[in-house]
ChimeraX commands (.cxc) that place a marker at each C-alpha (Angstrom):
marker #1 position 0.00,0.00,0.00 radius 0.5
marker #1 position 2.56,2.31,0.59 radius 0.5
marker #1 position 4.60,1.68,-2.80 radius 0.5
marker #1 position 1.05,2.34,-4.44 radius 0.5
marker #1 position 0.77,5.34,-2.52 radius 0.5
marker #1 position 4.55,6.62,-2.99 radius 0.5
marker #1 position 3.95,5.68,-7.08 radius 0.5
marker #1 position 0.43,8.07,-6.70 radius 0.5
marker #1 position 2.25,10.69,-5.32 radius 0.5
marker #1 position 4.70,10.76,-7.69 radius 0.5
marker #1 position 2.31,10.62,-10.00 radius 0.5
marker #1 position 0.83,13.34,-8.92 radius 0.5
marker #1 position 3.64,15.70,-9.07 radius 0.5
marker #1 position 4.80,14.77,-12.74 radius 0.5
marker #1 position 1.35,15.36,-13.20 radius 0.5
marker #1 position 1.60,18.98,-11.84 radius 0.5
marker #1 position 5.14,19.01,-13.48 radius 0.5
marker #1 position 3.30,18.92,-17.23 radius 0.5
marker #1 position 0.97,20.98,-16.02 radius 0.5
marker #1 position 2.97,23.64,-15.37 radius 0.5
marker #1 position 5.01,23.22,-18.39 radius 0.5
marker #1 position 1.72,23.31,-20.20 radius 0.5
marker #1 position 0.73,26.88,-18.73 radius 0.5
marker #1 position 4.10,28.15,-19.39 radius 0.5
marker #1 position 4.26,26.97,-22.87 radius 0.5
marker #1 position 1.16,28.58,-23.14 radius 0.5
marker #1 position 1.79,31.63,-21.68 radius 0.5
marker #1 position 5.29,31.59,-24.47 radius 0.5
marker #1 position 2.79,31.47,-27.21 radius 0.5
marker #1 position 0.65,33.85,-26.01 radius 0.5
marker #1 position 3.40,36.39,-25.85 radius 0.5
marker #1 position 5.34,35.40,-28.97 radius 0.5
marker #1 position 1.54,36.44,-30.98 radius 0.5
marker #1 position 1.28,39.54,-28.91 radius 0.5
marker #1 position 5.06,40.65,-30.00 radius 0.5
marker #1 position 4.11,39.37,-33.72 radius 0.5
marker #1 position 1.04,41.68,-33.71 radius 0.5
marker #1 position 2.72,44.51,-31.87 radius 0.5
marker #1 position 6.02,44.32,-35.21 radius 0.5
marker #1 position 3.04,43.95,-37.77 radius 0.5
marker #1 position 1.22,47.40,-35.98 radius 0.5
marker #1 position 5.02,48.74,-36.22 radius 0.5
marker #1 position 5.52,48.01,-39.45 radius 0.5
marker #1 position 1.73,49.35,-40.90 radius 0.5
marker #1 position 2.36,52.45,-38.79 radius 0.5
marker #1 position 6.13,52.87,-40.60 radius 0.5
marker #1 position 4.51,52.44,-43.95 radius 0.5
marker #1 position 1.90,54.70,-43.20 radius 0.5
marker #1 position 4.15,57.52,-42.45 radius 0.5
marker #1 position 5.96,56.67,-45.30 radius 0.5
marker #1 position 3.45,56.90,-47.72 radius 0.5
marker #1 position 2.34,60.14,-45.89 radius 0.5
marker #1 position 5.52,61.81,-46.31 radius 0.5
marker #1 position 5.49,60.48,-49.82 radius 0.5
marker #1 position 2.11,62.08,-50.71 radius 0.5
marker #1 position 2.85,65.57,-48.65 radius 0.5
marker #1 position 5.87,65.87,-51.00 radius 0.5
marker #1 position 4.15,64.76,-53.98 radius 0.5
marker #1 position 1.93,67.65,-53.37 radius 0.5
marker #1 position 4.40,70.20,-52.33 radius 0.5
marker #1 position 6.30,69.57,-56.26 radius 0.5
marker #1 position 2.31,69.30,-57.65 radius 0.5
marker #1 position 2.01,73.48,-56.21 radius 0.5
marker #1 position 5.77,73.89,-57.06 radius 0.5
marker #1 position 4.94,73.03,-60.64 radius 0.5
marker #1 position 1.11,75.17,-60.35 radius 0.5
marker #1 position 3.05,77.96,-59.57 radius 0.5
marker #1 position 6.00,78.17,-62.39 radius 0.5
marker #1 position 3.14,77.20,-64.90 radius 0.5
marker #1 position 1.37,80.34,-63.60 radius 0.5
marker #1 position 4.17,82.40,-63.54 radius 0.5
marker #1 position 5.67,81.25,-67.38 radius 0.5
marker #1 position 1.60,81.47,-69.00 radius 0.5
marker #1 position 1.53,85.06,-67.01 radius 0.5
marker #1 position 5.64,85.90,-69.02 radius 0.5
marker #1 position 4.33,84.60,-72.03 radius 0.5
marker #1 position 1.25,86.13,-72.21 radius 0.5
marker #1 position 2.94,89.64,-71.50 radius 0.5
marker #1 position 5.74,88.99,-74.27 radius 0.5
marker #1 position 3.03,88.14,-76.34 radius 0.5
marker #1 position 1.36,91.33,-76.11 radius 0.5
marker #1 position 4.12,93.42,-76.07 radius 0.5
marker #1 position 4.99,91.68,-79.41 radius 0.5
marker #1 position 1.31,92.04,-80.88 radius 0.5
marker #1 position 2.28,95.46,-82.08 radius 0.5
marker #1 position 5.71,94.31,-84.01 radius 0.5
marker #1 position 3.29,91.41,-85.11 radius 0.5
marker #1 position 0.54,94.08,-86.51 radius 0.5
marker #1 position 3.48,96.45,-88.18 radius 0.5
marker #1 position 4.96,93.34,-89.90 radius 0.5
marker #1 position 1.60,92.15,-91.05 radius 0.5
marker #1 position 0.90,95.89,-92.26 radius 0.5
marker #1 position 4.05,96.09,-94.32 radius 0.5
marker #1 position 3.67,92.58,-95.87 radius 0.5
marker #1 position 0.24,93.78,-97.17 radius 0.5
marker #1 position 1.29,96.98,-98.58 radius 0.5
marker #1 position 4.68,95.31,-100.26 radius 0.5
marker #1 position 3.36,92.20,-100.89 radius 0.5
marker #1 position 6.56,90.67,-99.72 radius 0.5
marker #1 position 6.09,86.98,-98.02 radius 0.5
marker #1 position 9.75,87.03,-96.14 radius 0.5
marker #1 position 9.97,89.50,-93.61 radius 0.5
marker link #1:1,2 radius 0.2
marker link #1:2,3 radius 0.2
marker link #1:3,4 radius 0.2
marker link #1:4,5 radius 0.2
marker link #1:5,6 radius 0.2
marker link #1:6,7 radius 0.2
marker link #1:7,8 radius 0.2
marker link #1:8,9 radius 0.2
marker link #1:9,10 radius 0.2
marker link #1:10,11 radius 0.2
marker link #1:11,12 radius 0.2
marker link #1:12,13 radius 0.2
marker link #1:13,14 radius 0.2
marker link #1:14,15 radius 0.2
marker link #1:15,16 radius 0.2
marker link #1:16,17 radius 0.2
marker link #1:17,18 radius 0.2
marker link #1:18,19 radius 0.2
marker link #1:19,20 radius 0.2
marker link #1:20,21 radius 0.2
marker link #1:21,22 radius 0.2
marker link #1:22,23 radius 0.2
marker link #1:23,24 radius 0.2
marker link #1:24,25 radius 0.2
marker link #1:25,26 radius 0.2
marker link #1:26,27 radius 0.2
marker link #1:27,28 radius 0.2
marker link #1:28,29 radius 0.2
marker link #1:29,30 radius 0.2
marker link #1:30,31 radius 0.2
marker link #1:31,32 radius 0.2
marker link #1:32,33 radius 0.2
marker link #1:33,34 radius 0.2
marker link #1:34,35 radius 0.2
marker link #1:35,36 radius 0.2
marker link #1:36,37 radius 0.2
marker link #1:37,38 radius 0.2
marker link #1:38,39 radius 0.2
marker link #1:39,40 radius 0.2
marker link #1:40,41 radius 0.2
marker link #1:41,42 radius 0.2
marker link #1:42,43 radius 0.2
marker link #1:43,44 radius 0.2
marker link #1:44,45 radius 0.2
marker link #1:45,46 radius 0.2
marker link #1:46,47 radius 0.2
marker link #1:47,48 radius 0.2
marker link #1:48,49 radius 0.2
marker link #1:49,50 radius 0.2
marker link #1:50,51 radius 0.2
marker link #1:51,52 radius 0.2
marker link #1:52,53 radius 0.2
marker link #1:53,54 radius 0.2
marker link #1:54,55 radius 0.2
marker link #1:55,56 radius 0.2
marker link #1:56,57 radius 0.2
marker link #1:57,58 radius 0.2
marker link #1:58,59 radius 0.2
marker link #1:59,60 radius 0.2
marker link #1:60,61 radius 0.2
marker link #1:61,62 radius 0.2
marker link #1:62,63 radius 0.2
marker link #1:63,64 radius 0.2
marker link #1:64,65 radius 0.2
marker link #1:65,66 radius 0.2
marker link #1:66,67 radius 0.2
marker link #1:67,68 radius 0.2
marker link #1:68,69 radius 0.2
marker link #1:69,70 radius 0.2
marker link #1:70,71 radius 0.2
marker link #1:71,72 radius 0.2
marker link #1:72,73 radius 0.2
marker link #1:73,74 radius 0.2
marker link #1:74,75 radius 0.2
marker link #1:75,76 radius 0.2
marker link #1:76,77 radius 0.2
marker link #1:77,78 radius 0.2
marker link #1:78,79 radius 0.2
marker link #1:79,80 radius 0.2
marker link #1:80,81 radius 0.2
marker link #1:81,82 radius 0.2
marker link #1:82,83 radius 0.2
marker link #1:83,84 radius 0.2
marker link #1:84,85 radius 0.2
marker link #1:85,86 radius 0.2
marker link #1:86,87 radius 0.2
marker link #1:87,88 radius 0.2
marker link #1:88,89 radius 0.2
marker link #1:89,90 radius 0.2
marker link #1:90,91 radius 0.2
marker link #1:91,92 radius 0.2
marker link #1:92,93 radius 0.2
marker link #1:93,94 radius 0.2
marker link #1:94,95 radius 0.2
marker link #1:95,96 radius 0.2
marker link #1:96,97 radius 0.2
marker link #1:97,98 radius 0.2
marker link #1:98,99 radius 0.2
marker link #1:99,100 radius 0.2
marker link #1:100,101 radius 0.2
marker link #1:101,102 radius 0.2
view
């Protein structure tokens, strides 16, 4: 009775043994997916800001670009009319002369 009891009790205490192994392997998992999902919320929140910094420049050249375009239709449209009068003598002369080649 008392090797029966002796094998119970040691029975009992690999038993807890596992058991305890169990919980801490489960606990290791548990933390390993909570350190996996805490690099993947890194890594979204890196390529967020990435792509934020990428659009923000993107639409600093897009206004960089607005602005020349502005500025060379605004110079061209000036050197055009200052050159609408040369234009209008030219086409005056051709008329009278009859001469093509200016």
């Amino acid at each position: 009775m008392k090797n029966i009891s002796d094998e119970q009790v040691e029975r009992r205490k690999r038993v807890k043994g596992m058991e305890k192994s169990i919980r801490n392997k489960e606990e290791n998992v548990l933390r390993r997916e909570e350190r996996e999902k805490h690099q993947r919320d890194i890594a979204e929140t890196a390529a967020h800001e990435n792509k934020d910094a990428t659009e923000k420049q993107m639409r600093q050249n897009f206004m960089i670009h607005k602005l020349w375009n502005a500025f060379m239709r605004k110079k061209m449209e000036k050197e055009m009319k200052d050159s609408a009068e040369i234009d209008e003598a030219f086409k005056k002369i051709k008329t009278a002369t009859g001469v093509n080649d200016v």
